[in-house]
C-alpha positions as CSV (number, residue, x, y, z in Angstrom):
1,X,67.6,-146.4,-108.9
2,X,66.0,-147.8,-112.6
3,X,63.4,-149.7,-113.1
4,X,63.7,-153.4,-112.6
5,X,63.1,-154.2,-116.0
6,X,66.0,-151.6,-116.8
7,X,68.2,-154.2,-114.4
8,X,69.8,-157.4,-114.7
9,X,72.1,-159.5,-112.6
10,X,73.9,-162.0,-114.5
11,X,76.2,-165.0,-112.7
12,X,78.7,-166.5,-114.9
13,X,79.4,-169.6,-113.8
14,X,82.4,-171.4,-114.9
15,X,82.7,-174.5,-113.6
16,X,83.8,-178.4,-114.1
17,X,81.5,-181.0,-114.5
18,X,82.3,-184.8,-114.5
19,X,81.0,-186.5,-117.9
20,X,78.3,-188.9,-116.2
21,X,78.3,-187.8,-112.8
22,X,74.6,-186.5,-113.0
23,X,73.8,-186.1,-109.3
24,X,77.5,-184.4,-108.7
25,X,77.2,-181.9,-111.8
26,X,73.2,-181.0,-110.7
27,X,74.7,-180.6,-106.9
28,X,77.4,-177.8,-108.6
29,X,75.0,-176.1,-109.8
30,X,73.5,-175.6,-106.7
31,X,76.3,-174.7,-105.2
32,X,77.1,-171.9,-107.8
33,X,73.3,-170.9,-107.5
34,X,74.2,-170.5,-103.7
35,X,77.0,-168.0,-103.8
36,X,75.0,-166.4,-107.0
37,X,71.6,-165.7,-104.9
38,X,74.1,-164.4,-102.1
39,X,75.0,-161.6,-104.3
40,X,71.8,-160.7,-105.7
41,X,71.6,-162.4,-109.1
42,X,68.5,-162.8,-111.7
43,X,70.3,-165.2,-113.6
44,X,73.0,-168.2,-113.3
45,X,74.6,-169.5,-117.1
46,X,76.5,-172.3,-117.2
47,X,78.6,-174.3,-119.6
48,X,77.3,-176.1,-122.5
49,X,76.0,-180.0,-121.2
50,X,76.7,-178.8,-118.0
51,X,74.5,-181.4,-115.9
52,X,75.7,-184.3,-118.5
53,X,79.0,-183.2,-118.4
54,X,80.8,-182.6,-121.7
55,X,81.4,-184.4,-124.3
56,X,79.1,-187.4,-123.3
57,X,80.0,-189.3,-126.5
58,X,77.8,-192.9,-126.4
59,X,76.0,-192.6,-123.1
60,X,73.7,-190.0,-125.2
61,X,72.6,-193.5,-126.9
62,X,71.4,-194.8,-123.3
63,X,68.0,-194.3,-122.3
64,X,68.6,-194.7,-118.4
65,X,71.2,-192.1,-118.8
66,X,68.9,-189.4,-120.6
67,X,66.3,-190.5,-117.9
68,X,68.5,-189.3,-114.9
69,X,70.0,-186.0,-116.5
70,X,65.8,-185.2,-117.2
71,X,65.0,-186.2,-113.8
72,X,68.0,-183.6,-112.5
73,X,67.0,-180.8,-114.9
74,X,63.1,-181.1,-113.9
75,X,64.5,-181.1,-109.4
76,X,66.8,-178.1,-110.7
77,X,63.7,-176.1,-111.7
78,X,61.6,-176.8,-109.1
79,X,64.1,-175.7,-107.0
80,X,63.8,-172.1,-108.3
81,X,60.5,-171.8,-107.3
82,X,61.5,-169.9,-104.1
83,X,62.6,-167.1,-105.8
84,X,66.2,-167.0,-106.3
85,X,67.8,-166.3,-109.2
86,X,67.2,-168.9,-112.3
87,X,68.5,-171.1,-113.7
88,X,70.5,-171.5,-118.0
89,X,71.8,-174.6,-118.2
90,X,73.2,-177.2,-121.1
91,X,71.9,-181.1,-121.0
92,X,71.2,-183.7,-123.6
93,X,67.2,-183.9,-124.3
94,X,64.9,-185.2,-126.2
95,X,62.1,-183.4,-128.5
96,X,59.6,-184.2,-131.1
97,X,60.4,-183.0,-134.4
98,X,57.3,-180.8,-135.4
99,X,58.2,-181.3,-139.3
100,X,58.3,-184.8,-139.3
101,X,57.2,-186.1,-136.0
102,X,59.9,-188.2,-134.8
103,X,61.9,-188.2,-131.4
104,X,65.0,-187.1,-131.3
105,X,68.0,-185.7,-129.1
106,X,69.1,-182.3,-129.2
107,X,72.0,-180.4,-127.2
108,X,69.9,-178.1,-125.5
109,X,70.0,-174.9,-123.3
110,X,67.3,-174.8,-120.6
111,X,66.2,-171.7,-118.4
112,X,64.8,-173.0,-114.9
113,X,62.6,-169.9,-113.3
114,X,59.9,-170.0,-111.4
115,X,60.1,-173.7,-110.3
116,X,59.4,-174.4,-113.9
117,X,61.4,-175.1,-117.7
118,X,60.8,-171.3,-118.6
119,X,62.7,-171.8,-121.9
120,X,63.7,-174.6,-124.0
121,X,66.4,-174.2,-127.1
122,X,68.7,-176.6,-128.9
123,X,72.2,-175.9,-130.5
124,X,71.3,-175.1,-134.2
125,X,75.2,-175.5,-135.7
126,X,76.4,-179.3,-134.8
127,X,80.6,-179.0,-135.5
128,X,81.2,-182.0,-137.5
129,X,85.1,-181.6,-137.4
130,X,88.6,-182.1,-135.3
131,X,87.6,-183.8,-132.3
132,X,83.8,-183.0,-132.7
133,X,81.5,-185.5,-133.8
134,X,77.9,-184.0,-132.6
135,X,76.3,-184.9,-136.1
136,X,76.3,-188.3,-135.1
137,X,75.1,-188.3,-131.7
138,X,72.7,-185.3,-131.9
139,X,70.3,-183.7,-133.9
140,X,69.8,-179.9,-135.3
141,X,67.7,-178.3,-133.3
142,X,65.3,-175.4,-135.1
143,X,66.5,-171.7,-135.2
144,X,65.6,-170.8,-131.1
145,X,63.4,-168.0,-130.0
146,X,64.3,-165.2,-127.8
147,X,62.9,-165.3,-124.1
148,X,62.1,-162.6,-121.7
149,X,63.7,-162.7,-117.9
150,X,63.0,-159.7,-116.1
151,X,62.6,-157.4,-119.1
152,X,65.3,-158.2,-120.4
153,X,65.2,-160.2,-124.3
154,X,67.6,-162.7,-124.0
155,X,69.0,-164.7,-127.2
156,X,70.7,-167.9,-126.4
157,X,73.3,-169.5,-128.0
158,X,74.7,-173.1,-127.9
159,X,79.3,-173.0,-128.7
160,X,79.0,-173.4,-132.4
161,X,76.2,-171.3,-132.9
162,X,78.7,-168.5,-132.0
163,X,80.9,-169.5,-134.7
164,X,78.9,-168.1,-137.8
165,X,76.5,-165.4,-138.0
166,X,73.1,-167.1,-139.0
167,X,71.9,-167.6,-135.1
168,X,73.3,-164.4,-134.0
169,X,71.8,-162.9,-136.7
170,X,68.2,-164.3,-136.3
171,X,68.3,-163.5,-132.6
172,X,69.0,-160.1,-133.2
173,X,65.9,-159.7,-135.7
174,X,63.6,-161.6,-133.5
175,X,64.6,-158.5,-130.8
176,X,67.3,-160.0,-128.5
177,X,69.2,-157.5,-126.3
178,X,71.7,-159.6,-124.7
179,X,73.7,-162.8,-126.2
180,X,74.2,-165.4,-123.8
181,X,76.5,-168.4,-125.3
182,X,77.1,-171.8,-123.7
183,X,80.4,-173.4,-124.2
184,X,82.3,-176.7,-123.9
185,X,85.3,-175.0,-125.9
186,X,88.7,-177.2,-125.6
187,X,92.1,-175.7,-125.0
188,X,94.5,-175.6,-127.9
189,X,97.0,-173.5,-128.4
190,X,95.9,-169.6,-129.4
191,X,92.2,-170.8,-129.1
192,X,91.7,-168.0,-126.7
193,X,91.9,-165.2,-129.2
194,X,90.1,-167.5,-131.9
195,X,87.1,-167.4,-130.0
196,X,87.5,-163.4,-129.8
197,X,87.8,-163.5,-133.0
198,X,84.5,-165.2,-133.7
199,X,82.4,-163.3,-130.9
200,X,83.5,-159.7,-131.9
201,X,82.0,-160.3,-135.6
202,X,78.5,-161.7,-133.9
203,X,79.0,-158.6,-131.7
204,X,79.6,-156.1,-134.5
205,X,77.1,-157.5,-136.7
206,X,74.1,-158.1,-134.0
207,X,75.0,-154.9,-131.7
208,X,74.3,-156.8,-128.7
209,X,76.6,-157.5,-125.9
210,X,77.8,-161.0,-125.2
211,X,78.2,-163.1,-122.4
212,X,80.5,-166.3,-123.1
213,X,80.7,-168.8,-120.5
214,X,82.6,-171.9,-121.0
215,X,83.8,-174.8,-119.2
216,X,87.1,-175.4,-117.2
217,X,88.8,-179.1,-116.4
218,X,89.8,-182.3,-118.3
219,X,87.7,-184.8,-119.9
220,X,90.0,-188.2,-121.2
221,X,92.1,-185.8,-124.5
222,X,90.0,-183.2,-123.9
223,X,91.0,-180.1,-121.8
224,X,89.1,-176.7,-121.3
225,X,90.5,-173.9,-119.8
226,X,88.0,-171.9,-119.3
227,X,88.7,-167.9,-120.0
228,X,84.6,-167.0,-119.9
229,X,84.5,-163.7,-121.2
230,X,81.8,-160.8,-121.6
231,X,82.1,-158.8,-124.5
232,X,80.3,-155.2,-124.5
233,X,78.1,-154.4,-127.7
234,X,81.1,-152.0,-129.1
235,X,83.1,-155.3,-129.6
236,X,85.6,-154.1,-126.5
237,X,86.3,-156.9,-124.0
238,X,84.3,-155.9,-121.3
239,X,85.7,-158.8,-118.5
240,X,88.0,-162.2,-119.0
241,X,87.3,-165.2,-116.2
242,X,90.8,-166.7,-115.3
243,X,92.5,-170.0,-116.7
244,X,92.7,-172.9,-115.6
245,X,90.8,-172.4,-112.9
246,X,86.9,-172.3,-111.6
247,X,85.4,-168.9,-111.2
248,X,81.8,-167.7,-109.9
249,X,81.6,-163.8,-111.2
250,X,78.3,-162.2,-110.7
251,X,78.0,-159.5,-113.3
252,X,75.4,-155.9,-113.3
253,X,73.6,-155.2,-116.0
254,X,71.8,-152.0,-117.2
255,X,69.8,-149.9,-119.8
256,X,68.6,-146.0,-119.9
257,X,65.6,-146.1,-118.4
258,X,62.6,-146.7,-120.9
259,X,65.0,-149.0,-123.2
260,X,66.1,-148.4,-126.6
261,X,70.0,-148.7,-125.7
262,X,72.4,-151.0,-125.2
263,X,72.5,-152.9,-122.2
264,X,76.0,-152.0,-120.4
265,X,77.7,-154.4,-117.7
266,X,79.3,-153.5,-114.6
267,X,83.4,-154.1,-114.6
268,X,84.2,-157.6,-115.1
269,X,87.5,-158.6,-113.5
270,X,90.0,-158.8,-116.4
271,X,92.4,-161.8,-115.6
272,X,95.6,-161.9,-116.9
273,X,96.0,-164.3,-119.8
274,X,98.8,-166.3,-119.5
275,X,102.1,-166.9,-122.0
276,X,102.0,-170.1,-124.3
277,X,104.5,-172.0,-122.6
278,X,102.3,-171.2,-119.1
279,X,99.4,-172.8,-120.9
280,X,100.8,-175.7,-122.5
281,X,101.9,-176.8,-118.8
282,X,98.8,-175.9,-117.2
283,X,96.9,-177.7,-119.7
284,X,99.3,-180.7,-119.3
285,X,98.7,-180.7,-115.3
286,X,94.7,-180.1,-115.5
287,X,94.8,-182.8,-117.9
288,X,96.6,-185.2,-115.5
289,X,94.9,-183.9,-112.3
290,X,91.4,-184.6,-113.7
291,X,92.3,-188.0,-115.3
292,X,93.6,-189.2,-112.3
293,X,90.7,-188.1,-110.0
294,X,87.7,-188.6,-112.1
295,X,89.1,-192.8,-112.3
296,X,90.0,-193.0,-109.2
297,X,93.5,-193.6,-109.5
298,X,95.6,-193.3,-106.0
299,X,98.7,-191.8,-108.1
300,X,100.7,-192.0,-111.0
301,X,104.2,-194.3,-111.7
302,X,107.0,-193.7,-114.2
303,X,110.1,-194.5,-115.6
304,X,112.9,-191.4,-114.5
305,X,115.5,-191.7,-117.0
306,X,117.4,-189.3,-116.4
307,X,116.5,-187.5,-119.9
308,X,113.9,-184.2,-120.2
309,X,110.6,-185.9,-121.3
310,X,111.0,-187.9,-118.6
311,X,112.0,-185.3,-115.9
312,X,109.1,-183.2,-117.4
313,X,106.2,-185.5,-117.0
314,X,107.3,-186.0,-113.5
315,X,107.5,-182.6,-112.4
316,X,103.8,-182.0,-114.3
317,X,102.8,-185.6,-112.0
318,X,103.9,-183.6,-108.7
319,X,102.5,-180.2,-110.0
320,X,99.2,-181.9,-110.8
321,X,98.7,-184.6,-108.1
322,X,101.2,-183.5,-105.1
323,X,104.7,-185.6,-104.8
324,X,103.2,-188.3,-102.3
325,X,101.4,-189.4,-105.0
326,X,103.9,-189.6,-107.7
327,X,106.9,-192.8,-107.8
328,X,109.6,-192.4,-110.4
329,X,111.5,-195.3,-111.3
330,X,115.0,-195.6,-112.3
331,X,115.8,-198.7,-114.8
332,X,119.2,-198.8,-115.5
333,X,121.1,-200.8,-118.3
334,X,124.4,-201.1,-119.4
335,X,123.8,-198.4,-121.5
336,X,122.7,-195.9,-119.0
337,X,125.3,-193.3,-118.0
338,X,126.6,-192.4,-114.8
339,X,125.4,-188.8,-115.6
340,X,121.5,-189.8,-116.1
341,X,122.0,-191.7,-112.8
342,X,123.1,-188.7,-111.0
343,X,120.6,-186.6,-113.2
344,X,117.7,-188.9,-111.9
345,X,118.1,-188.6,-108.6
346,X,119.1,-185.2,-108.7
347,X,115.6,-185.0,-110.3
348,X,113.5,-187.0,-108.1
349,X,115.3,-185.5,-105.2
350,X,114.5,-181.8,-106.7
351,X,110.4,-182.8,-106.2
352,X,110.6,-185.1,-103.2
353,X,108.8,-188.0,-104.8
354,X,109.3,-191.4,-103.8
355,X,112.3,-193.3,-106.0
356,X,113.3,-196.4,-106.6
357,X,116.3,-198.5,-109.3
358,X,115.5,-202.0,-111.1
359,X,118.1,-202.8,-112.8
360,X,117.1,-204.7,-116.0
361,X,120.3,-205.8,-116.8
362,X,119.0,-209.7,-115.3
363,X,115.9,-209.2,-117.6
364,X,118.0,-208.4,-120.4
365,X,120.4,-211.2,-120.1
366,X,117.0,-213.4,-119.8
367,X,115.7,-213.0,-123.0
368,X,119.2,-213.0,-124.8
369,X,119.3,-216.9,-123.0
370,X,115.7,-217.3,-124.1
371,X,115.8,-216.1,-127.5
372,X,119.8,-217.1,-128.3
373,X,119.2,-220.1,-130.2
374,X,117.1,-218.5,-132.5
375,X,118.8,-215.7,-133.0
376,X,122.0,-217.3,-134.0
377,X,124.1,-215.9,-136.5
378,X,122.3,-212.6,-136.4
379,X,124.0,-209.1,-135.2
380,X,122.3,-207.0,-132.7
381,X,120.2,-204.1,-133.7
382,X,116.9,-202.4,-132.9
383,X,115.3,-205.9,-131.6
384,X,117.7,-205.9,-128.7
385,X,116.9,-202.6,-128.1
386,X,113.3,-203.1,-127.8
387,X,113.7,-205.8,-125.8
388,X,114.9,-203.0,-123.2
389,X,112.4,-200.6,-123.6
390,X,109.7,-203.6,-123.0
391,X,111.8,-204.8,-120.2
392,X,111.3,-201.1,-118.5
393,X,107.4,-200.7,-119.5
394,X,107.0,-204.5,-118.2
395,X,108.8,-203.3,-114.8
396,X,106.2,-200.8,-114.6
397,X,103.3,-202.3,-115.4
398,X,104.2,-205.2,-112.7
399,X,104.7,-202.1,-110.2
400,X,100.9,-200.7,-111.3
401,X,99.4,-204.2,-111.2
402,X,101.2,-204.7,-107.5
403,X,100.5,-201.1,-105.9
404,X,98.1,-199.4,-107.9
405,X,99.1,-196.2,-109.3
406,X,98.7,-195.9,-113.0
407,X,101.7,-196.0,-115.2
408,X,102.5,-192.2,-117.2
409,X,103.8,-192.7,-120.5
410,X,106.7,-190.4,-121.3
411,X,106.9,-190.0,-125.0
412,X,106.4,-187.0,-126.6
413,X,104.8,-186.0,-130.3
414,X,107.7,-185.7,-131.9
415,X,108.9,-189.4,-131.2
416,X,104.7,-190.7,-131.8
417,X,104.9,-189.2,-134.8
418,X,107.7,-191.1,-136.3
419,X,107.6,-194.0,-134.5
420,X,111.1,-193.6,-132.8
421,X,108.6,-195.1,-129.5
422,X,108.4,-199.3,-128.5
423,X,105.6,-200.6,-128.8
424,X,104.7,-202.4,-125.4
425,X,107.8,-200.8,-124.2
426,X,108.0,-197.1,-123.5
427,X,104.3,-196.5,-125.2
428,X,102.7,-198.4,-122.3
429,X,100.8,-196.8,-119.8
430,X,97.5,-195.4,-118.8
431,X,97.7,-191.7,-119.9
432,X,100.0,-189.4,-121.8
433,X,100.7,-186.2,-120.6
434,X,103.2,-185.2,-123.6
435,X,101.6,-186.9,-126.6
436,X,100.5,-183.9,-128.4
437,X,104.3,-181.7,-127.7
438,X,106.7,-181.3,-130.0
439,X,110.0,-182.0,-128.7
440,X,111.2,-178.2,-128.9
441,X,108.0,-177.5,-126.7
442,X,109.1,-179.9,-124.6
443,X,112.4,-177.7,-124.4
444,X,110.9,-174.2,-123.9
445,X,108.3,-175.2,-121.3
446,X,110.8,-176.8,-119.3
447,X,112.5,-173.9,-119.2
448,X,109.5,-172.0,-118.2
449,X,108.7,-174.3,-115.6
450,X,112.1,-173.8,-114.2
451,X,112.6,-170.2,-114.7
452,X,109.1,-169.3,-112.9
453,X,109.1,-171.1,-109.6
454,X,105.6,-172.3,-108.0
455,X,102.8,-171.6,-110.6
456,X,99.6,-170.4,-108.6
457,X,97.5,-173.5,-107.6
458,X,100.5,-176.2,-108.0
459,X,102.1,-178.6,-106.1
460,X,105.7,-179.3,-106.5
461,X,108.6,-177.0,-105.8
462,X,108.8,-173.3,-105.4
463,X,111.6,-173.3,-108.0
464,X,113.4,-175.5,-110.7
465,X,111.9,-178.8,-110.9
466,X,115.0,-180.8,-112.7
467,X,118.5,-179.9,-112.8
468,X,119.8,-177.6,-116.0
469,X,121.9,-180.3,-117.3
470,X,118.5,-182.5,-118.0
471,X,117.5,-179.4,-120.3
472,X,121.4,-178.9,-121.9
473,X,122.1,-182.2,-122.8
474,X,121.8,-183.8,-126.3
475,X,118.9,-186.0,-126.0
476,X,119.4,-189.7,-126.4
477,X,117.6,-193.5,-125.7
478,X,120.6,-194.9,-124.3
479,X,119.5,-198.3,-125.8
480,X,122.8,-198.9,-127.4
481,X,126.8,-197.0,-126.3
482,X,126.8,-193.6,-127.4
483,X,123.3,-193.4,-129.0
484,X,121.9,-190.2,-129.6
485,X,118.5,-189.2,-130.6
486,X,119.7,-187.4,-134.0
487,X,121.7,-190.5,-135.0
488,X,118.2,-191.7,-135.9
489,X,115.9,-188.1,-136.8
490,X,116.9,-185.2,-138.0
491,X,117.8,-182.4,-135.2
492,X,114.8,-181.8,-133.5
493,X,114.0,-178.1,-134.6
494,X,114.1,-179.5,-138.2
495,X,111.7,-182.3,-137.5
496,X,109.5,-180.5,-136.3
497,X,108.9,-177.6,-138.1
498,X,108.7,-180.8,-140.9
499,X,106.1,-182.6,-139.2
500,X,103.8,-179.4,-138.1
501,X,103.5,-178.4,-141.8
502,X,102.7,-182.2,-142.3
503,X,100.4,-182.8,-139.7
504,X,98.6,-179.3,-138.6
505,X,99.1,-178.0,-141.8
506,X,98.2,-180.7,-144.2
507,X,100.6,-179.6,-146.4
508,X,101.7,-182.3,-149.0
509,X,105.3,-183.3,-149.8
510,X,106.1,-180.8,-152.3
511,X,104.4,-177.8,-150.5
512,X,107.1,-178.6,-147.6
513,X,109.8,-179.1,-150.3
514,X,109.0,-175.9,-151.7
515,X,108.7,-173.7,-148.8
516,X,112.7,-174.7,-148.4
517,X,112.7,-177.9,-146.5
518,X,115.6,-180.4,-148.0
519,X,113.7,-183.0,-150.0
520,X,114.7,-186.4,-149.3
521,X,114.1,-185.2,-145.4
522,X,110.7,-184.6,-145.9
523,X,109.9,-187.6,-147.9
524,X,111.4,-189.6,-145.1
525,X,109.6,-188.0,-142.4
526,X,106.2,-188.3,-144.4
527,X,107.5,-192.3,-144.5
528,X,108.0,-192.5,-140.9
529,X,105.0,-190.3,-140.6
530,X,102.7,-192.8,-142.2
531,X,104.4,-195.6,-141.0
532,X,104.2,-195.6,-137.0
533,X,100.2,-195.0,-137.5
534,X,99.7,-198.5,-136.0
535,X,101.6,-197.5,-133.1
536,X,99.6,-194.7,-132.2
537,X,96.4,-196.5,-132.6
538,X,97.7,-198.8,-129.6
539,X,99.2,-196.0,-127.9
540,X,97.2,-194.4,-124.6
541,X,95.1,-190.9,-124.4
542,X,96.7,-187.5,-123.7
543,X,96.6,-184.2,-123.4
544,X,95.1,-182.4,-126.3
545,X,97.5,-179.1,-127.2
546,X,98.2,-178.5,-131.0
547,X,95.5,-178.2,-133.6
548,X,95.8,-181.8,-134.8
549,X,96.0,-184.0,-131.9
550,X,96.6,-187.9,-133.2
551,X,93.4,-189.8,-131.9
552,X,90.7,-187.6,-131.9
553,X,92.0,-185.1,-134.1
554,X,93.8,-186.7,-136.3
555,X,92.8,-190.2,-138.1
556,X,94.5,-191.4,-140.9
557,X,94.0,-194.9,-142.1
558,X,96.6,-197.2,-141.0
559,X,96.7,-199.3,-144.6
560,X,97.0,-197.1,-147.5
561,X,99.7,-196.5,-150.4
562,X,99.2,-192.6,-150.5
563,X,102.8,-191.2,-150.4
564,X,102.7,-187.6,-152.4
């Protein structure tokens, strides 16, 4: 057997904190320090702001808040006084400045061992960009030291510290054998080999090993999917944590006796990674799941139209939350068809949730009574539409206010982004699940969802979740006879191939024109573009997917006369 020293038994523990639930986060941190010490581990490493949860945004700013995560971190530590394994975890903290004396507030790593704070070191890199704003609530923390656990030189890392090679770097010349890197790393499409991307160089550069451990679960936009990964100090993946999914692997570590190699790990599981469309749909149903159960919320309402956005958000509600707790509503008007009648039922029938028809057709005749002398001697148009839309996302709110559940918004990105959306109408509700998908992603995952019966872990039916003809059908309102959606947008593939070179891209006008895109298409999207911003300002969270999510992402000014 080697030496001790020559031995080390790493935990990775990939888990999902609640932002603010101090006392909760602390007790699953326990809990993975339980199954960790069953298996013989030195060492248990957390996510990034693990005990906090992640981000914490303001509450950072509140004294009684910073008191509670210290007073957790300090019973953690004593708690590894009886000799289990210890302790790396991420929490907010404050520390003096040595070169100027002041007290500030770092995002720090701590290692609890020995019923003490063995090590203390603060993210050095704040991000400062997308849907990161650390600059403002922490500050930069000096370049940290490397400590010793069991032998072994440990450098520790804090997320963005991975992402350039000055902290990596200055480990490795202070003598670190192992990187250890806490993350709070949100889902966005491809981000999975982005982070590869970044560890290998750190990796190639330091020849050390790394161990990446990241979060898993939603938080408001905010979704992490976890994927902790160890890399080995050739820059081959060594082990990949699953998706979507919390995971407690205890890892074996080892040297040639005496030192002077690389430290090699013990096989990793290597879980499967899974397709795009997979992860676009499990990131919309953690996103729900977590929103849901971290307010409180008893279930989710919506408005079943009969149309694929709707159909979709209904079978991520009953994937996400179970159909007991999901009630689609059918709100017919004049304009609906007999097909989207049959079409939502067949759909609500297909995931056995509870459903229910309000006709708005009274409502509708009520404000044409209401408003008719005024609008005298004026032709219908979009106003009498809206007045349908609100009359549907009133309906729903009255059903919220009168039950409980919270009301899903249905819209997707490609609607948001040019404003074909009511304000106070179909925008209303407490959470989004499609905000940031395109409408042809909306197509494709549908499919998916269909074509692949009962993902692992969810809760609706083992098979298609709406009928084929919701998926085939041109997509429409149904506000006025005959409407269709591209009597309004360009065909959908169009639009948004238009709008991702606009919005994730930042390409101007003429960039899009000259990459082939018909002229006076794009100008009109960038129009539309620019002009629903005060609609999505109103408009509620959702699930962060694409590079540029509006909200946190994305924040133009809603008044400004820049049209290039």
């Amino acid at each position: 057997m080697p030496d001790r020293q020559d031995r080390l038994v790493i935990t990775l523990a990939q888990i999902n904190p609640t932002v603010g639930d101090i006392a909760g986060n602390a007790d699953r941190v326990r809990a993975a320090r339980d199954v960790a010490s069953r298996d013989g581990s030195d060492l248990v490493v957390f996510p990034e702001l693990v005990i906090s949860g992640y981000p914490p945004e303001d509450l950072v700013y509140r004294n009684a808040f910073l008191d509670l995560v210290q007073a957790a971190v300090l019973a953690l530590a004593a708690e590894t006084g009886d000799g289990g394994p210890a302790l790396l975890v991420g929490a907010p903290w404050r520390f003096t400045d040595l070169d100027d004396g002041r007290r500030k507030l770092g995002n720090a790593a701590l290692l609890l061992d020995g019923g003490e704070i063995h090590f203390l070191g603060f993210k050095h890199l704040l991000p400062n960009y997308g849907v990161f704003d650390e600059v403002r609530v922490f500050s930069r923390g000096p370049m940290p030291d490397v400590v010793t656990l069991h032998g072994a030189r440990l450098g520790i890392m804090v997320c963005e510290d991975m992402w350039g090679p000055q902290v990596a770097g200055h480990l490795a010349a202070a003598g670190a054998e192992i990187l250890l890197v806490l993350n709070g790393s949100p889902f966005e499409v491809d981000k999975h080999d982005q982070r590869l991307r970044e560890a290998r160089p750190r990796v190639e550069e330091t020849g050390l090993p790394m161990v990446y451990v990241n979060q898993v679960g939603g938080q408001d936009e905010l979704v992490f999917e976890g994927e902790s990964f160890v890399v080995a100090a050739d820059g081959a993946l060594a082990g990949r944590l699953p998706s979507w999914s919390e995971a407690i692997v205890t890892t074996t570590w080892t040297r040639p006796h005496g030192g002077g190699a690389a430290w090699t790990c013990s096989a990793v599981p290597m879980a499967p990674q899974p397709c795009q469309d997979e992860a676009v749909y499990r990131a919309m149903v953690t996103g729900l799941h977590d929103y849901v159960e971290k307010n409180g919320f008893p279930g989710v309402i919506l408005g079943l139209s009969g149309g694929i956005d709707s159909a979709l958000s209904a079978a991520v509600a009953v994937d996400a939350l179970g159909p007991e707790r999901v009630w689609c509503v059918m709100m017919p008007s004049p304009y609906t068809s007999p097909e989207s009648l049959e079409d939502a039922e067949a759909c609500a029938r297909t995931l056995g949730v509870r459903y229910d028809s309000v006709n708005i057709g009274l409502a509708m005749r009520a404000f044409e009574q209401m408003l008719g002398g005024l609008f005298e001697g004026r032709d219908p148009d979009v106003t009498e539409e809206n007045i349908q839309s609100r009359a549907r996302g009133l309906t729903l709110m009255a059903l919220s206010n009168k039950f409980g559940p919270m009301v899903l918004s249905t819209g997707n990105k490609s609607e948001m982004s040019v404003g074909y959306a009511t304000l106070y109408g179909d925008m209303c509700g407490g959470y989004s699940v499609l905000k940031d998908v395109y409408k042809t992603t909306v197509f494709h995952v549908s499919r998916w969802r269909n074509d692949h019966g009962r993902p692992e872990g969810m809760r609706g039916p083992d098979g298609p979740v709406m009928p084929e003809r919701v998926i085939d059908k041109p997509p429409t309102a149904e506000l006025r006879p005959d409407q269709k959606d591209e009597d309004s947008l360009p065909p959908y593939p169009v639009l948004d191939r238009i709008l991702n070179g606009l919005i994730e891209g930042e390409h101007g006008v003429a960039e899009m024109i000259d990459a082939g895109h018909d002229a006076e298409t794009v100008r009109r999207v960038w129009r539309l573009l620019n002009g629903a911003e005060y609609k999505r300002r109103q408009a509620p969270p959702g699930v962060k997917i694409t590079l540029r999510a509006f909200g946190r992402d994305r924040r133009y000014p809603i008044t400004h006369r820049f049209r290039d």
